[in-house]
TISE-273428 format. One record per atom (N, C-alpha, C): residue number from 1; residue in one letter; atom name; y, x, z. Coordinates in steps of 0.1 Angstrom, whole numbers, padded with zeros to 4 digits, m for minus. Layout:
     n   res   atom      c2      c1      c3
   NUM     A     CA       Y       X       Z
...
***
This chain:
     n   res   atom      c2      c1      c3
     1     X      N   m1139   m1459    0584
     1     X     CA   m1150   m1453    0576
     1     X      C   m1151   m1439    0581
     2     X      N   m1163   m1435    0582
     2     X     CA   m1166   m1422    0587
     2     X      C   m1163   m1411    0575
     3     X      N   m1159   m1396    0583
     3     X     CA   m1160   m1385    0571
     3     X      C   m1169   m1388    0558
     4     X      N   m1186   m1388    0563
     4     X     CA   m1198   m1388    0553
     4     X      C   m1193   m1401    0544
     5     X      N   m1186   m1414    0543
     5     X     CA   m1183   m1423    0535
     5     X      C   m1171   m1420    0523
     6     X      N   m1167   m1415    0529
     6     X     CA   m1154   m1409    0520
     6     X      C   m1161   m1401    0512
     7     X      N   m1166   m1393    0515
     7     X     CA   m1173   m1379    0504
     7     X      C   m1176   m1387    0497
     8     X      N   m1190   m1397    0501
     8     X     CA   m1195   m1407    0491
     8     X      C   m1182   m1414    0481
     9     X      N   m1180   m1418    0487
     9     X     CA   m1170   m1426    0478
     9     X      C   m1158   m1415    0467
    10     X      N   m1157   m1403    0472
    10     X     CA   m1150   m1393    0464
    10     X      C   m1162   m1388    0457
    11     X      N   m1177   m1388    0458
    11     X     CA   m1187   m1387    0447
    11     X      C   m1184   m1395    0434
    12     X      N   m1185   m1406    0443
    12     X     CA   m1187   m1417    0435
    12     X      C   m1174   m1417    0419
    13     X      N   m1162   m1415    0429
    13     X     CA   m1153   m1415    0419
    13     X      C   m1149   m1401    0407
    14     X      N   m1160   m1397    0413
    14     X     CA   m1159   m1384    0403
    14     X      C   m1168   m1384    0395
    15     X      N   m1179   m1390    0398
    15     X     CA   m1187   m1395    0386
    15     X      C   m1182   m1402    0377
    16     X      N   m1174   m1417    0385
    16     X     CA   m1173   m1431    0375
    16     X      C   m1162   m1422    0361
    17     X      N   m1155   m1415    0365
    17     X     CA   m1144   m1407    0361
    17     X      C   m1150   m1398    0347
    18     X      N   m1161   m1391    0355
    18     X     CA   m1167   m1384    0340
    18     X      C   m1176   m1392    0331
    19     X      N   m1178   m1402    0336
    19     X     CA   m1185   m1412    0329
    19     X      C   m1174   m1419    0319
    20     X      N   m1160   m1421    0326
    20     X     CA   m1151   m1429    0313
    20     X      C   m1149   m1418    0305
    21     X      N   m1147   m1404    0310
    21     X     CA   m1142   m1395    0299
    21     X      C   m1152   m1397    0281
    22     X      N   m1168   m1400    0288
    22     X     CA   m1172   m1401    0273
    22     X      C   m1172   m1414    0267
    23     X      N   m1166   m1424    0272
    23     X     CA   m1159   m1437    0264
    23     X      C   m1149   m1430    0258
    24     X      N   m1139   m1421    0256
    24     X     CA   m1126   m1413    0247
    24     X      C   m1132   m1416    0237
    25     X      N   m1124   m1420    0229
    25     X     CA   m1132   m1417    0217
    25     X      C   m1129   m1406    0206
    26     X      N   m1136   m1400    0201
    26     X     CA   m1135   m1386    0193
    26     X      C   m1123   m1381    0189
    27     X      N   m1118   m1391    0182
    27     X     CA   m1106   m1391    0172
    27     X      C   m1094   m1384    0179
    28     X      N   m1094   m1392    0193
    28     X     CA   m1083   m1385    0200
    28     X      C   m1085   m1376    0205
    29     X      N   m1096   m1372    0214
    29     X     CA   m1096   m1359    0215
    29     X      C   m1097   m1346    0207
    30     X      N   m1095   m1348    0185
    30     X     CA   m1092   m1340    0184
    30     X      C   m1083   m1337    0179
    31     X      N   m1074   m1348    0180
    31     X     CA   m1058   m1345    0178
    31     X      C   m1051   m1335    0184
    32     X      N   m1042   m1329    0178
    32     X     CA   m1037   m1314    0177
    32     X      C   m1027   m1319    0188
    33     X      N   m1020   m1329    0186
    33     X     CA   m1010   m1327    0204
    33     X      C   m1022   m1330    0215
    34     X      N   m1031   m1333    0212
    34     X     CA   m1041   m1337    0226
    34     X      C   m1045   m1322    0232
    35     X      N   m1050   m1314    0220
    35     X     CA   m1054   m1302    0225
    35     X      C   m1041   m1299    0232
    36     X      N   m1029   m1295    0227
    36     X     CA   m1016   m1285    0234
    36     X      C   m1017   m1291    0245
    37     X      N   m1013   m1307    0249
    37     X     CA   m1018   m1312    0259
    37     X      C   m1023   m1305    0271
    38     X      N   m1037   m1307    0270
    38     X     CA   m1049   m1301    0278
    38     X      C   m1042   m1287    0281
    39     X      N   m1044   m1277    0269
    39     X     CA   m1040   m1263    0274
    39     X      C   m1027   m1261    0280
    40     X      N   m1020   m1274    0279
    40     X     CA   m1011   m1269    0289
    40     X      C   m1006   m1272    0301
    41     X      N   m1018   m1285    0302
    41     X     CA   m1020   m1289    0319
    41     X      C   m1033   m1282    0326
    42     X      N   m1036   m1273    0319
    42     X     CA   m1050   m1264    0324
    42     X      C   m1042   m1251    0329
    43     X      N   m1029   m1242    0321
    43     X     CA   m1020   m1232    0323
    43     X      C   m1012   m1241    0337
    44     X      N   m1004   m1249    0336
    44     X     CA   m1000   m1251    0349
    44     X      C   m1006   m1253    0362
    45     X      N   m1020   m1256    0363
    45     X     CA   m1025   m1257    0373
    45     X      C   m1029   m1249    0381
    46     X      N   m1035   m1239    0370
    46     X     CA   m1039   m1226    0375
    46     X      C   m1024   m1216    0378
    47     X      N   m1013   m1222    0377
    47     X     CA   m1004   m1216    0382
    47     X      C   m0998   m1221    0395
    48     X      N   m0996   m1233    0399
    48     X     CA   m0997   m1242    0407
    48     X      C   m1007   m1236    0420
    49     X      N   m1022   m1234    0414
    49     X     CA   m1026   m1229    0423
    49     X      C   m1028   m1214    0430
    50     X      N   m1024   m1207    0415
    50     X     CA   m1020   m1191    0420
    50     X      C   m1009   m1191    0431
    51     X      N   m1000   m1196    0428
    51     X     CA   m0987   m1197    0436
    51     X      C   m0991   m1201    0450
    52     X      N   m0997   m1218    0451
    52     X     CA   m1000   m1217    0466
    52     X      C   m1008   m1210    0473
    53     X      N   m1022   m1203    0465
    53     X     CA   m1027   m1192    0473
    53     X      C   m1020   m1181    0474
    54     X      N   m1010   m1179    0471
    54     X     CA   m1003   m1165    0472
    54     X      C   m0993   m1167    0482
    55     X      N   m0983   m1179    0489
    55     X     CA   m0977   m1176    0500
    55     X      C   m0976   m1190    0511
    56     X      N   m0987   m1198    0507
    56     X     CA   m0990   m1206    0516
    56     X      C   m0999   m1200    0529
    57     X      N   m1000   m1205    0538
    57     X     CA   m1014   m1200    0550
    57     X      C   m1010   m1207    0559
    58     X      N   m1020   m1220    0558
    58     X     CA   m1021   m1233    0566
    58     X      C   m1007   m1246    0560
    59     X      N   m0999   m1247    0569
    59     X     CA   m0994   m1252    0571
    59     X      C   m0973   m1246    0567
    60     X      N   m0980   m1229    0568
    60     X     CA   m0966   m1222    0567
    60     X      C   m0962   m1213    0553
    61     X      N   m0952   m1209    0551
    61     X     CA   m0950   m1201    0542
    61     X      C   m0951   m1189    0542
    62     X      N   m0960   m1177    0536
    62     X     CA   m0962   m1165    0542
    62     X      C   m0957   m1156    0528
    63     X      N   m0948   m1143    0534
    63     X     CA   m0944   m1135    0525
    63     X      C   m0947   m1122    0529
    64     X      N   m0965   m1114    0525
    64     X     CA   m0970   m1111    0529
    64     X      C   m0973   m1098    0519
    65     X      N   m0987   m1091    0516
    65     X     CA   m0994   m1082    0508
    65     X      C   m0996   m1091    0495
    66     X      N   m1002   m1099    0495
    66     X     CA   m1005   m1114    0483
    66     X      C   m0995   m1116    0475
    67     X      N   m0983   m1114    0479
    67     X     CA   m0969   m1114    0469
    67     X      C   m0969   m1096    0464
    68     X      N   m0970   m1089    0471
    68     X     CA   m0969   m1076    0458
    68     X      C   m0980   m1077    0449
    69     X      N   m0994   m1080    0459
    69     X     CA   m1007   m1079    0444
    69     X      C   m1002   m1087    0432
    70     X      N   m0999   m1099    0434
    70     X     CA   m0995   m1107    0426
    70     X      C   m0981   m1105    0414
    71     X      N   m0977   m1097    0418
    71     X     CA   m0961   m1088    0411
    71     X      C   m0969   m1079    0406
    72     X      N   m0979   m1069    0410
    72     X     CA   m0981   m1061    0400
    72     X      C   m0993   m1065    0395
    73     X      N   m0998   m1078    0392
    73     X     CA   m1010   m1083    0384
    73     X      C   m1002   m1086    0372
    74     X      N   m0989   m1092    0376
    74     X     CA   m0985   m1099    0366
    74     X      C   m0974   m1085    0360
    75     X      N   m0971   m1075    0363
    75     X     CA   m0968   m1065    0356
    75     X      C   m0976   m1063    0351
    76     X      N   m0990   m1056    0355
    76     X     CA   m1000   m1051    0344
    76     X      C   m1004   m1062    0332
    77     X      N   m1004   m1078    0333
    77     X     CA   m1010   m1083    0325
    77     X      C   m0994   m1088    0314
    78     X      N   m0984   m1083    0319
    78     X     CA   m0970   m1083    0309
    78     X      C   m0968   m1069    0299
    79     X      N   m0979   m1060    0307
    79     X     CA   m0983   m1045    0301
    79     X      C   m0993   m1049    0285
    80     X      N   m1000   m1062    0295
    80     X     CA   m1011   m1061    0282
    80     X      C   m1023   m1054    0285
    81     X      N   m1027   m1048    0297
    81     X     CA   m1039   m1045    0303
    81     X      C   m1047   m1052    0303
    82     X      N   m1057   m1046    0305
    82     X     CA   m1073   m1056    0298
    82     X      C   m1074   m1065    0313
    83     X      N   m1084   m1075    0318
    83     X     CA   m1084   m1077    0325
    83     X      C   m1088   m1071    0339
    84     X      N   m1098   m1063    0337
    84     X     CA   m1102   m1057    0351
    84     X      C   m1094   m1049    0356
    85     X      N   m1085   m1043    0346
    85     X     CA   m1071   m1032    0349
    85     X      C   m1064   m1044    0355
    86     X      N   m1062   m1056    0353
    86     X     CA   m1052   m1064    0358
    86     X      C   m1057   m1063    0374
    87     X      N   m1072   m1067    0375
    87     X     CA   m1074   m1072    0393
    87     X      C   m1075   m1059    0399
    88     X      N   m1078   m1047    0396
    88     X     CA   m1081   m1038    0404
    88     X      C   m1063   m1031    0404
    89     X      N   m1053   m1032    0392
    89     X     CA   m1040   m1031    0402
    89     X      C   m1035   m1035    0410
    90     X      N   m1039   m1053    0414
    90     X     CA   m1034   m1063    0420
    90     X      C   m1041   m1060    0435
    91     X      N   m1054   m1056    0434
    91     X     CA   m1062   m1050    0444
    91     X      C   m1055   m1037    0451
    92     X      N   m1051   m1031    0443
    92     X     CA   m1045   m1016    0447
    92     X      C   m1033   m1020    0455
    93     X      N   m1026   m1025    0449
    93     X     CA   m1010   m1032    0451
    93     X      C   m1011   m1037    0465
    94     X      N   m1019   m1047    0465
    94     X     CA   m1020   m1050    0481
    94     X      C   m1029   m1046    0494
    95     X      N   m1033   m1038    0488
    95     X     CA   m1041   m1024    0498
    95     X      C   m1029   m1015    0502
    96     X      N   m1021   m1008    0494
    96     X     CA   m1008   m1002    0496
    96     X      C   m0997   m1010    0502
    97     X      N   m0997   m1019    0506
    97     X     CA   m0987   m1029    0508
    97     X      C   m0991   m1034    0526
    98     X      N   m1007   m1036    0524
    98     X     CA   m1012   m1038    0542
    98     X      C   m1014   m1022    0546
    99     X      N   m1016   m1012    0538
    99     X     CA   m1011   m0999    0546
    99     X      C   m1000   m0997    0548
   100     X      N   m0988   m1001    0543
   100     X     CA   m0977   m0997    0544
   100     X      C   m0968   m1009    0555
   101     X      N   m0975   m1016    0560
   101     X     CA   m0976   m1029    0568
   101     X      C   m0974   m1037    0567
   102     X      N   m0971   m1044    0556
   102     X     CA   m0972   m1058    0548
   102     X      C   m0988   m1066    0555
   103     X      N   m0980   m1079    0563
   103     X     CA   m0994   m1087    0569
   103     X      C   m1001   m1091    0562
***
C-alpha cells in the first residue's frame, strides 16, 4: 500500500474512533474516577512529550540549551509565576545557555 493509503486509512480510523466516543454513554463519563482518569492521562502525555522534545533529535539523545530552558521553566512555574513569566524565562535560560555554548 502506498504512503497516500495509509493516511487514508489513519483518517479513516480517527474518525471511526471519534464516532464510538459518542456511543459512551453519559453516565460514565461523568463519573468522578473517569474524570481523575482523563486528567491524568492528559498530564502524562504532555509530559511524555515535553520530555521527548527536550532531549531527543532524530534518532539520538541530545543534552543541549532545551534542558536548561526546561529547568528554569519548571523553576519559575515551582515559583508560581504566571505563565508568560514561565516561557519567556525558559526562553531566556536557553538564549544564555547557546551563548554560553550549549548546542
Amino acid at each position: 500500500m502506498s504512503l497516500w493509503g495509509w493516511i487514508l486509512v489513519a483518517c479513516a480510523v480517527s474518525i471511526a474512533t471519534k464516532f464510538l466516543g459518542f456511543l459512551v454513554p453519559a453516565r460514565l463519563l461523568d463519573n468522578p474516577r473517569m474524570l481523575r482518569v482523563a486528567g491524568s492521562l492528559t498530564i502524562g502525555l504532555l509530559a511524555a512529550l515535553t520530555a521527548t522534545n527536550t532531549v531527543a533529535s532524530g534518532q539520538s539523545l541530545v543534552v543541549d540549551a532545551r534542558v536548561a530552558a526546561l529547568v528554569a521553566a519548571a523553576v519559575a512555574l515551582w515559583l508560581r509565576a504566571p505563565f508568560l513569566v514561565v516561557v519567556l524565562v525558559g526562553a531566556l535560560a536557553a538564549g544564555l545557555a547557546r551563548l554560553l555554548g550549549a548546542a
